[in-house]
C-alpha positions in Angstrom: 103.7 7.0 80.1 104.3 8.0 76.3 106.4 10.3 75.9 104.6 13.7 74.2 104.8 14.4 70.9 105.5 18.1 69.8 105.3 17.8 66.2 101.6 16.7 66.3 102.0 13.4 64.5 100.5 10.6 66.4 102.4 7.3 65.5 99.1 5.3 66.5 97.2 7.0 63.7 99.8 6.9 61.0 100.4 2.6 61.4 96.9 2.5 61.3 96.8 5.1 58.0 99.5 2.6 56.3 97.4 -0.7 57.4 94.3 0.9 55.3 96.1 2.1 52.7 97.7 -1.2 52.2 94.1 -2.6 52.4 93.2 0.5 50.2 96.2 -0.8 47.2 95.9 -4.3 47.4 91.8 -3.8 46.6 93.2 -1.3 43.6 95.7 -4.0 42.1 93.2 -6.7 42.4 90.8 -5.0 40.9 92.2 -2.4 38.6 89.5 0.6 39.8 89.9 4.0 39.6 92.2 4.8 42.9 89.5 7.8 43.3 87.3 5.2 43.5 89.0 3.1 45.8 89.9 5.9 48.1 86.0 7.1 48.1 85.1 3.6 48.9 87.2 3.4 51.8 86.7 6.6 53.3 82.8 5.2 53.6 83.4 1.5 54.5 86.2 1.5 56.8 86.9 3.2 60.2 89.0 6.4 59.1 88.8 8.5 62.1 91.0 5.8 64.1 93.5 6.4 61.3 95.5 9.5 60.0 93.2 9.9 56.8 95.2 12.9 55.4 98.2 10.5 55.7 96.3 7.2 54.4 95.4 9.6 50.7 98.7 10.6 51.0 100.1 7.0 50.7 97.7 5.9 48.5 97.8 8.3 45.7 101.8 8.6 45.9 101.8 4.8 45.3 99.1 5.4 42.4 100.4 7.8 40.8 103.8 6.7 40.7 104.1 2.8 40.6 105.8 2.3 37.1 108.6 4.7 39.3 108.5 2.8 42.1 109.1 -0.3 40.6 111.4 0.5 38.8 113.6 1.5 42.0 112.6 -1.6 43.5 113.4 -3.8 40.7 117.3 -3.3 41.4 116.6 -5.3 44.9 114.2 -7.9 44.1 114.7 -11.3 42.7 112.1 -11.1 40.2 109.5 -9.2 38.1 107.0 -6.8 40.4 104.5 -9.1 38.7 105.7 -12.1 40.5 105.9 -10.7 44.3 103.0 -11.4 46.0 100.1 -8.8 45.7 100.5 -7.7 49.9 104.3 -7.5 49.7 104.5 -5.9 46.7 101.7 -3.3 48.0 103.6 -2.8 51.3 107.3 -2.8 48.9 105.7 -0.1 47.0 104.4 2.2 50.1 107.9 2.1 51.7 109.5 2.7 48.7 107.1 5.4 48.3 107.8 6.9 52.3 111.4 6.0 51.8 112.2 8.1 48.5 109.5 10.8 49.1 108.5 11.2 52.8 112.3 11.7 54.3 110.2 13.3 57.2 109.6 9.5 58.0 112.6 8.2 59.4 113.9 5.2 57.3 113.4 2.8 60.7 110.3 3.9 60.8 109.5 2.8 57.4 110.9 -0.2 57.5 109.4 -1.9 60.8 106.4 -0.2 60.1 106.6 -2.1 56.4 107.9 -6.0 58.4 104.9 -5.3 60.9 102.4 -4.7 58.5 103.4 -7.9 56.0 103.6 -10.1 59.5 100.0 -8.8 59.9 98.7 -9.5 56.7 101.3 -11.1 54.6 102.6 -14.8 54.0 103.7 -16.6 56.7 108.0 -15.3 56.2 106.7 -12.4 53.7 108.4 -10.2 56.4 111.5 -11.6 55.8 111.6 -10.7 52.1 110.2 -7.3 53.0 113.5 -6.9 55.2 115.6 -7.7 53.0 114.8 -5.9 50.3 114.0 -2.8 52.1 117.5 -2.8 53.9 119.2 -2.7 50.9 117.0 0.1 49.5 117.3 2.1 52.7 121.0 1.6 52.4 121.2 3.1 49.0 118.3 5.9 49.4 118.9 6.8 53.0 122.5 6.8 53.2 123.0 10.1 54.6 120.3 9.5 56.9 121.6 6.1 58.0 125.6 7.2 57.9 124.1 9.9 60.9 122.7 7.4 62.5 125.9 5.2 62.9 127.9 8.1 64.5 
């Protein structure tokens, strides 16, 4: 039996919210449409009331609206331009960084396993492992606190 939730967030909903929207911002950086646009589409094509929608627009338009941001804090853990990561790991980079530096309601294991699930799903064959890695050593420097707590 699951335990019960008391904070009416249903972990089922939200994995599937961060699947879409990194369906949602791959189809937006391949094909540089207006992320209204993208959003509207995928609200009509795809099965949103299995996912958290509010959740899914949150993701999406956070990343949106601030990817120059974003990569720039991811930069300092990858080994090479944004540019060069491949388009699904650098979408699923950019939505943890995004739940990682804005979301601290998300706890950083979440976002991480959450992030190495969804690249084993969709990703290259050891994307997750690059995902890992670079996210650890975000985490490490953006969730400090959070992570220090956890150790004790």
């Amino acid at each position: 039996m699951k335990p019960h939730r008391t904070d009416g967030i249903d972990p089922a909903a939200r994995s599937r919210a961060r699947r879409r929207a990194l369906q949602a911002l791959y189809a937006w950086q391949m094909s540089h449409s207006a992320i209204e646009k993208v959003i509207e589409q995928f609200r009509s094509e795809q099965d949103m009331e299995i996912a958290d929608l509010e959740y899914f627009e949150a993701l999406v338009r956070g990343v949106a609206g601030n990817t120059e941001a974003l990569d720039a804090e991811l930069s300092k853990f990858i080994d090479r331009g944004i540019a060069q990561v491949d388009p699904i790991e650098r979408a699923v980079l950019r939505i943890a960084a995004f739940e990682l530096l804005h979301r601290p309601d998300v706890p950083y294991r979440v976002v991480i396993n959450e992030a190495i699930e969804t690249t084993k799903r969709f990703g290259a064959d050891h994307g997750h492992t690059y995902v890992n890695g670079v996210l650890d050593h975000a985490a490490a420097e953006w969730r400090a606190t959070e992570i220090q707590a956890s150790r004790r």
